[in-house]
N, CA, C and O atoms as a printed pandas DataFrame, in Angstrom:
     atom_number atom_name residue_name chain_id  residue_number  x_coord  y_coord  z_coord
0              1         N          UNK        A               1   39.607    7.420   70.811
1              2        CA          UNK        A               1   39.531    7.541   69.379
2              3         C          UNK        A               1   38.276    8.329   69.015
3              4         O          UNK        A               1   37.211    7.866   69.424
4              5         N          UNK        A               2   38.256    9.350   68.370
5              6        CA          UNK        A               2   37.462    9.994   67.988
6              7         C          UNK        A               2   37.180    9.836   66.187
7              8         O          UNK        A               2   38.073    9.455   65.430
8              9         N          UNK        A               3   36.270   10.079   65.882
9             10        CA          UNK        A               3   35.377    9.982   64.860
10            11         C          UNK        A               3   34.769   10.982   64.784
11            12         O          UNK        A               3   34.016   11.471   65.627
12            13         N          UNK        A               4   35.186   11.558   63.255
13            14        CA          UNK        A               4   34.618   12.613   62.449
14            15         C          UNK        A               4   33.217   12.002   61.722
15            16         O          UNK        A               4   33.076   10.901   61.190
16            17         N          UNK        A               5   32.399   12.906   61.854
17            18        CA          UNK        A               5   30.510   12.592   61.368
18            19         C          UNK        A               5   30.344   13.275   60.613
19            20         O          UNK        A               5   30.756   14.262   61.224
20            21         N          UNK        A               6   29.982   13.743   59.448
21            22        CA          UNK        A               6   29.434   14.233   58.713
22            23         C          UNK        A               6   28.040   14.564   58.166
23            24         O          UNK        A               6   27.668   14.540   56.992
24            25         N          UNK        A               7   27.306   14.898   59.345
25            26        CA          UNK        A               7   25.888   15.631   59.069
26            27         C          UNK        A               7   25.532   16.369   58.639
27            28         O          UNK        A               7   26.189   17.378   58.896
28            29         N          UNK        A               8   24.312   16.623   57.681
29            30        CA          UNK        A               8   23.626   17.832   57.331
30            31         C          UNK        A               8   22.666   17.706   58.387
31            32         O          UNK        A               8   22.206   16.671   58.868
32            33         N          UNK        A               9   22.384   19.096   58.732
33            34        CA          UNK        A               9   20.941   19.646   59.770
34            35         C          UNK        A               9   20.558   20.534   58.920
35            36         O          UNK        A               9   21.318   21.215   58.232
36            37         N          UNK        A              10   19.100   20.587   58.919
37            38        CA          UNK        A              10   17.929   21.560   58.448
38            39         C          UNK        A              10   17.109   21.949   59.068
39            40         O          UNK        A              10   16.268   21.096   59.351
40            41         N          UNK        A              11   16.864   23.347   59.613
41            42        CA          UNK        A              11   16.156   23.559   60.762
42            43         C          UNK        A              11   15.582   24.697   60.062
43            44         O          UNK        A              11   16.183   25.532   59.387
44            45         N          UNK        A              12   14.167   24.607   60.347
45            46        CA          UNK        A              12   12.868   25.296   60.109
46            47         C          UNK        A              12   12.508   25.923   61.072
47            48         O          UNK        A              12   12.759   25.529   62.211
48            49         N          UNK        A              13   11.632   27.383   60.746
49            50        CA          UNK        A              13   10.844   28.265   62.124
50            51         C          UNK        A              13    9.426   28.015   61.723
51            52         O          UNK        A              13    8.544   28.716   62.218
52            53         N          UNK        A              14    9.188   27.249   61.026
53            54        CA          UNK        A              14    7.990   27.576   60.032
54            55         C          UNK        A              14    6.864   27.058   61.839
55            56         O          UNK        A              14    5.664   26.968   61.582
56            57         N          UNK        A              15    7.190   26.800   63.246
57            58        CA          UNK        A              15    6.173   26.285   64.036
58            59         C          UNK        A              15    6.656   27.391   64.943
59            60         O          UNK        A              15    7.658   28.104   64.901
60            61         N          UNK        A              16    5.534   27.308   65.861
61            62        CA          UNK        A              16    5.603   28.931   67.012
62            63         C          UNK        A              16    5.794   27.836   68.414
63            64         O          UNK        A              16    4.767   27.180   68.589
64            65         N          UNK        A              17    6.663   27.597   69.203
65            66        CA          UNK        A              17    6.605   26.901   69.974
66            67         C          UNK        A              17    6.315   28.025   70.841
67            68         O          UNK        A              17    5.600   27.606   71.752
68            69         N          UNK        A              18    6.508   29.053   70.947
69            70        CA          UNK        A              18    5.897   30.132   71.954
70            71         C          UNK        A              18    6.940   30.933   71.824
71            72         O          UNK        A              18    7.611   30.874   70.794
72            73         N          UNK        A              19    7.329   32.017   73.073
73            74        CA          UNK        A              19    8.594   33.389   72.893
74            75         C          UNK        A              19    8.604   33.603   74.730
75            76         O          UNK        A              19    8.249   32.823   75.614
76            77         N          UNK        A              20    8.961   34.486   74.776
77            78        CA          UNK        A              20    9.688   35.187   75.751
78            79         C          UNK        A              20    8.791   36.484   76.497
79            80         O          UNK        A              20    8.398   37.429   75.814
80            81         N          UNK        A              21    8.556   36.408   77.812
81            82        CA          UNK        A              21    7.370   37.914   78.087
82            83         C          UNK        A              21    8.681   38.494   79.189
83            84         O          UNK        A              21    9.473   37.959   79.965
84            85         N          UNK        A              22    8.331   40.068   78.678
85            86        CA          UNK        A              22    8.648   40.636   79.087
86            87         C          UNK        A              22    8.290   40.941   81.094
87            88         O          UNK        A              22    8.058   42.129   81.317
88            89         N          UNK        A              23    8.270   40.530   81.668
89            90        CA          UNK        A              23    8.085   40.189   82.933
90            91         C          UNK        A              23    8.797   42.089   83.918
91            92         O          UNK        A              23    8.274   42.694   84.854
92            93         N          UNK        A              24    9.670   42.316   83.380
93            94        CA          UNK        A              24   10.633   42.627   84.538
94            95         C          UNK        A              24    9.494   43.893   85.140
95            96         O          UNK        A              24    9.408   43.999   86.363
96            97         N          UNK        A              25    8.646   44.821   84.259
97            98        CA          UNK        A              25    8.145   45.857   85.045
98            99         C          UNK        A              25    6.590   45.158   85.102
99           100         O          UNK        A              25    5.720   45.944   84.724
100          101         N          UNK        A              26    6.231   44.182   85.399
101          102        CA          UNK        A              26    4.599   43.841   85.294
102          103         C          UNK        A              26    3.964   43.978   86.523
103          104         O          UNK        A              26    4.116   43.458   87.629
104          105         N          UNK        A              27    3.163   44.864   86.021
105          106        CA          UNK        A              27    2.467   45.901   87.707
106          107         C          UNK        A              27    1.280   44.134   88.100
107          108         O          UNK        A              27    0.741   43.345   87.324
108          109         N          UNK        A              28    1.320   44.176   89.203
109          110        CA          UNK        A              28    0.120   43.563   89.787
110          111         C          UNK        A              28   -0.976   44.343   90.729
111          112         O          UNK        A              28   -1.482   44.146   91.834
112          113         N          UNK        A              29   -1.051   45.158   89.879
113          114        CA          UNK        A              29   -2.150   46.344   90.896
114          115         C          UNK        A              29   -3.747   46.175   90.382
115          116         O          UNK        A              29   -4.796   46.367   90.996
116          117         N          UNK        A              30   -3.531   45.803   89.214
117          118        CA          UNK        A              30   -4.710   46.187   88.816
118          119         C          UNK        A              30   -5.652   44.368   87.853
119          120         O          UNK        A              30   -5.157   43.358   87.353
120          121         N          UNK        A              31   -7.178   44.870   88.059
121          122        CA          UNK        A              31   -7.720   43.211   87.848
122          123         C          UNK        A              31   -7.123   42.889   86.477
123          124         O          UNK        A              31   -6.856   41.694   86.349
124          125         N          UNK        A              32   -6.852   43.653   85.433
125          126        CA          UNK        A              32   -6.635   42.788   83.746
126          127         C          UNK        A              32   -5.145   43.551   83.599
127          128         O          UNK        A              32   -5.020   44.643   83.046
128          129         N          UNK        A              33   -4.355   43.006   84.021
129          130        CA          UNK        A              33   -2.630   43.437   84.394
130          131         C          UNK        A              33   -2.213   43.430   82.715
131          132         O          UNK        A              33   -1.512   44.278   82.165
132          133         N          UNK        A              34   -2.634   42.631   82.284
133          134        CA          UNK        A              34   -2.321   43.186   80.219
134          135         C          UNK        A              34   -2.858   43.921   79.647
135          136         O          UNK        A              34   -2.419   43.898   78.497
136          137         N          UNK        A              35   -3.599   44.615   79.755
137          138        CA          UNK        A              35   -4.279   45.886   79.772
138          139         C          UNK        A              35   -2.935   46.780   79.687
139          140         O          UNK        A              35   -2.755   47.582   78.771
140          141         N          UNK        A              36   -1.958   46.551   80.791
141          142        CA          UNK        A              36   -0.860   48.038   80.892
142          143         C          UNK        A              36    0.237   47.430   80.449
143          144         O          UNK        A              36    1.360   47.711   80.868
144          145         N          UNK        A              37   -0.045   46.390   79.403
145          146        CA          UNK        A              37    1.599   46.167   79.378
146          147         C          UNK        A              37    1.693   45.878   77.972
147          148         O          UNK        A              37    2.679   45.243   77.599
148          149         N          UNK        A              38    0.666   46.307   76.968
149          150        CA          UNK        A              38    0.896   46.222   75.519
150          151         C          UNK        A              38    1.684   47.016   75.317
151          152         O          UNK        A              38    1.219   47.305   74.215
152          153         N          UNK        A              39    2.798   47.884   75.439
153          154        CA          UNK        A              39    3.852   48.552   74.676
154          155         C          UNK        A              39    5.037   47.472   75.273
155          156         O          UNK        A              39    5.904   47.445   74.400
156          157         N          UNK        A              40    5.412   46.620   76.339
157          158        CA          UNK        A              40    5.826   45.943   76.724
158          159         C          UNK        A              40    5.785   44.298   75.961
159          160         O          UNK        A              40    6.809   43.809   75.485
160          161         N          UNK        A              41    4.604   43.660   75.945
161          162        CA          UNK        A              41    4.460   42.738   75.492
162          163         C          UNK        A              41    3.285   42.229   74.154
163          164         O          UNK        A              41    2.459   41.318   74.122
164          165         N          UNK        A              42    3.615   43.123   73.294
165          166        CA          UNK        A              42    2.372   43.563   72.552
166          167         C          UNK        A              42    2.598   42.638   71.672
167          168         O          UNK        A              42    2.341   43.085   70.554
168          169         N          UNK        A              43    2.980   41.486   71.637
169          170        CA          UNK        A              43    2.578   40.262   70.308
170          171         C          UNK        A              43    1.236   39.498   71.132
171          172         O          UNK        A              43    0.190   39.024   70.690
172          173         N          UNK        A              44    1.932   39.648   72.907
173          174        CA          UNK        A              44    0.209   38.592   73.549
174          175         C          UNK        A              44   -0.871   39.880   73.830
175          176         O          UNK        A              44   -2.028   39.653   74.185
176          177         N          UNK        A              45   -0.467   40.952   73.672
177          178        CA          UNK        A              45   -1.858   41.672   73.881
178          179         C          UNK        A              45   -2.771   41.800   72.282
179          180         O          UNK        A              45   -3.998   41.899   72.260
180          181         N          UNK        A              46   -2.005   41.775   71.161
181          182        CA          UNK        A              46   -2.332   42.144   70.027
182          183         C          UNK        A              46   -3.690   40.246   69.801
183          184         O          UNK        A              46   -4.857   40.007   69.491
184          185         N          UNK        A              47   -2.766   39.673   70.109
185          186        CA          UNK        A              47   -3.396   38.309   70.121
186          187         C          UNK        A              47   -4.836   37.696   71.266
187          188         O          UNK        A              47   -5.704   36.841   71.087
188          189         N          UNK        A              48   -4.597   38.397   72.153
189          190        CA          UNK        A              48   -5.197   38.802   73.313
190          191         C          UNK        A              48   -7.112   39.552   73.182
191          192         O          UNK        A              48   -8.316   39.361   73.348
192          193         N          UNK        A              49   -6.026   40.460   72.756
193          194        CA          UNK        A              49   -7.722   41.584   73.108
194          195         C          UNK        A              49   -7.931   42.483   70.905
195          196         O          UNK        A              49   -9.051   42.914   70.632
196          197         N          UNK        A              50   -7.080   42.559   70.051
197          198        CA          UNK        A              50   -7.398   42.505   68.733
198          199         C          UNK        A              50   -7.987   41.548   68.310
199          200         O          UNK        A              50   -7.455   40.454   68.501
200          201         N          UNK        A              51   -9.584   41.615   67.421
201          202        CA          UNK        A              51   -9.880   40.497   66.459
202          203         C          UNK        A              51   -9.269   40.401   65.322
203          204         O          UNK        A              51   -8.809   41.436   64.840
204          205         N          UNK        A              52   -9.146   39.397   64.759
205          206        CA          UNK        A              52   -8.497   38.681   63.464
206          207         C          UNK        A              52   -8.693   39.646   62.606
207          208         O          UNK        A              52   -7.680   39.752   61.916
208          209         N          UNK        A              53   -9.660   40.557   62.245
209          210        CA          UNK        A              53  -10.006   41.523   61.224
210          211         C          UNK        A              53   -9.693   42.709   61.350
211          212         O          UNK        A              53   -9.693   43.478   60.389
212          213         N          UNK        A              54   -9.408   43.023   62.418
213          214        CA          UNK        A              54   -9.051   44.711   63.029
214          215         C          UNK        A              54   -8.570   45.388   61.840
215          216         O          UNK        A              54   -9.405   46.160   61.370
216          217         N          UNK        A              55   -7.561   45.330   61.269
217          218        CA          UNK        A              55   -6.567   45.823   60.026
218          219         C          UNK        A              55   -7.719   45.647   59.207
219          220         O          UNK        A              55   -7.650   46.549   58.371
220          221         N          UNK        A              56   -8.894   44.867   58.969
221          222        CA          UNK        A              56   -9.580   45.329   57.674
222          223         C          UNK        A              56  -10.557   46.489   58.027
223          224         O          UNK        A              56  -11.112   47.120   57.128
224          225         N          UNK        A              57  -10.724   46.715   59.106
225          226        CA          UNK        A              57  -11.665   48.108   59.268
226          227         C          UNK        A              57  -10.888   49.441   59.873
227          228         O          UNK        A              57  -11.364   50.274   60.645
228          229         N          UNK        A              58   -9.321   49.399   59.203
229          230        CA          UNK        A              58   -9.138   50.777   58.963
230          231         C          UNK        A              58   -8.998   50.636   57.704
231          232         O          UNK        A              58   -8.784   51.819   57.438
232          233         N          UNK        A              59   -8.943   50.017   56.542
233          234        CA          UNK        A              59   -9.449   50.201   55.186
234          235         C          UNK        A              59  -11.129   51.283   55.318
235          236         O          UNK        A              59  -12.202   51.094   55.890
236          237         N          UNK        A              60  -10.604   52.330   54.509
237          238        CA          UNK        A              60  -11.527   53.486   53.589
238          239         C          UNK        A              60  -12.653   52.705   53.391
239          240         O          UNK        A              60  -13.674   52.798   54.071
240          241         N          UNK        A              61  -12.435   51.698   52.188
241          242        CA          UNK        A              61  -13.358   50.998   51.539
242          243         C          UNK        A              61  -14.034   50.138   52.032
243          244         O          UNK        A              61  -14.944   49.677   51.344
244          245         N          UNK        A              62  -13.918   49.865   52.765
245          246        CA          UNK        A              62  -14.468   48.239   53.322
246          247         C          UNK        A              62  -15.647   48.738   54.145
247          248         O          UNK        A              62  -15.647   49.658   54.963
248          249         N          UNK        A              63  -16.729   47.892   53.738
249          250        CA          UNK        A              63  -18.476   48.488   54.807
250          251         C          UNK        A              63  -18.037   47.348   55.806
251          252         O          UNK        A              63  -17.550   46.235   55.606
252          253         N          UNK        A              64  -18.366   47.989   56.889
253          254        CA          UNK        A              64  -18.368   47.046   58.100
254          255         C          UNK        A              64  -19.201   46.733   58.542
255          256         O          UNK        A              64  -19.954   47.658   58.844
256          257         N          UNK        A              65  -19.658   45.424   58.877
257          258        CA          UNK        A              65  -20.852   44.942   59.025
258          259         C          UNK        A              65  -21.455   45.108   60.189
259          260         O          UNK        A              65  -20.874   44.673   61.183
260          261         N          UNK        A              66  -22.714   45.749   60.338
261          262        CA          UNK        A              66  -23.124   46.253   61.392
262          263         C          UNK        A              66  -24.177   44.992   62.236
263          264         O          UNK        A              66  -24.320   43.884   61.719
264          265         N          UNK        A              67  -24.823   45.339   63.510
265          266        CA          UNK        A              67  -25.177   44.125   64.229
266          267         C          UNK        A              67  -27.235   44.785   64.222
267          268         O          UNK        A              67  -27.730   45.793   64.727
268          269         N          UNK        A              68  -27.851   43.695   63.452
269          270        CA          UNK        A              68  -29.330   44.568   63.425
270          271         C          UNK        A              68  -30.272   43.775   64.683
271          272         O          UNK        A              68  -31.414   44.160   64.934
Protein backbone atom coordinates (compact mmCIF):
# COMPACT_ATOMS: atom_id res chain seq x y z
CA UNK A 1 0.00 0.00 0.00
CA UNK A 2 1.38 3.07 -0.95
CA UNK A 3 0.72 6.56 0.29
CA UNK A 4 0.63 9.77 -1.45
CA UNK A 5 2.63 12.79 0.76
CA UNK A 6 2.23 15.99 0.04
CA UNK A 7 5.33 18.14 0.69
CA UNK A 8 6.51 21.48 0.07
CA UNK A 9 10.55 21.75 -0.18
CA UNK A 10 12.40 25.08 -0.18
CA UNK A 11 15.82 25.02 -1.06
CA UNK A 12 18.22 27.92 -0.80
CA UNK A 13 21.97 28.58 -2.36
CA UNK A 14 22.24 31.45 -0.19
CA UNK A 15 25.57 28.91 1.68
CA UNK A 16 28.87 27.94 -0.41
CA UNK A 17 29.38 24.41 0.66
CA UNK A 18 32.34 24.48 -1.81
CA UNK A 19 32.37 23.52 -6.04
CA UNK A 20 34.17 21.43 -8.27
CA UNK A 21 38.24 21.91 -9.49
CA UNK A 22 39.06 21.47 -12.52
CA UNK A 23 41.77 18.70 -12.01
CA UNK A 24 42.03 17.01 -15.49
CA UNK A 25 45.21 19.16 -16.97
CA UNK A 26 46.97 20.13 -13.41
CA UNK A 27 50.72 20.21 -14.16
CA UNK A 28 52.76 19.03 -11.04
CA UNK A 29 56.01 20.44 -12.27
CA UNK A 30 56.30 23.33 -10.71
CA UNK A 31 56.56 24.59 -6.56
CA UNK A 32 53.01 26.96 -6.59
CA UNK A 33 51.02 24.55 -9.26
CA UNK A 34 48.01 27.46 -9.02
CA UNK A 35 50.01 29.85 -10.27
CA UNK A 36 49.28 27.95 -13.94
CA UNK A 37 45.97 27.09 -13.56
CA UNK A 38 43.94 30.41 -13.07
CA UNK A 39 42.30 30.32 -16.56
CA UNK A 40 41.36 26.74 -15.46
CA UNK A 41 40.27 27.23 -11.96
CA UNK A 42 40.05 30.88 -11.44
CA UNK A 43 37.22 31.25 -8.64
CA UNK A 44 40.28 29.45 -6.12
CA UNK A 45 43.01 31.45 -7.68
CA UNK A 46 40.99 34.80 -7.67
CA UNK A 47 40.33 33.89 -3.85
CA UNK A 48 43.79 32.62 -3.47
CA UNK A 49 46.36 35.16 -4.52
CA UNK A 50 43.64 38.64 -5.27
CA UNK A 51 43.06 40.96 -2.16
CA UNK A 52 39.52 41.81 -1.21
CA UNK A 53 40.11 45.37 -2.74
CA UNK A 54 41.84 44.67 -6.03
CA UNK A 55 38.65 46.02 -8.14
CA UNK A 56 38.93 49.24 -6.05
CA UNK A 57 42.39 50.18 -7.40
CA UNK A 58 41.50 50.04 -10.97
CA UNK A 59 39.04 52.85 -10.15
CA UNK A 60 40.59 56.39 -11.79
CA UNK A 61 39.55 58.01 -8.63
CA UNK A 62 40.42 56.24 -5.78
CA UNK A 63 44.13 57.36 -3.97
CA UNK A 64 45.67 54.28 -2.94
CA UNK A 65 47.13 54.13 0.11
CA UNK A 66 50.67 54.05 0.07
CA UNK A 67 53.08 52.21 2.82
CA UNK A 68 55.47 55.22 4.65
Amino acid sequence: MMRESNVDMYVTNRLDWGHLVSADKFSTNHIYNELYEMINNRWDWEKRYLHANYSQNLDLKTDIEQVK
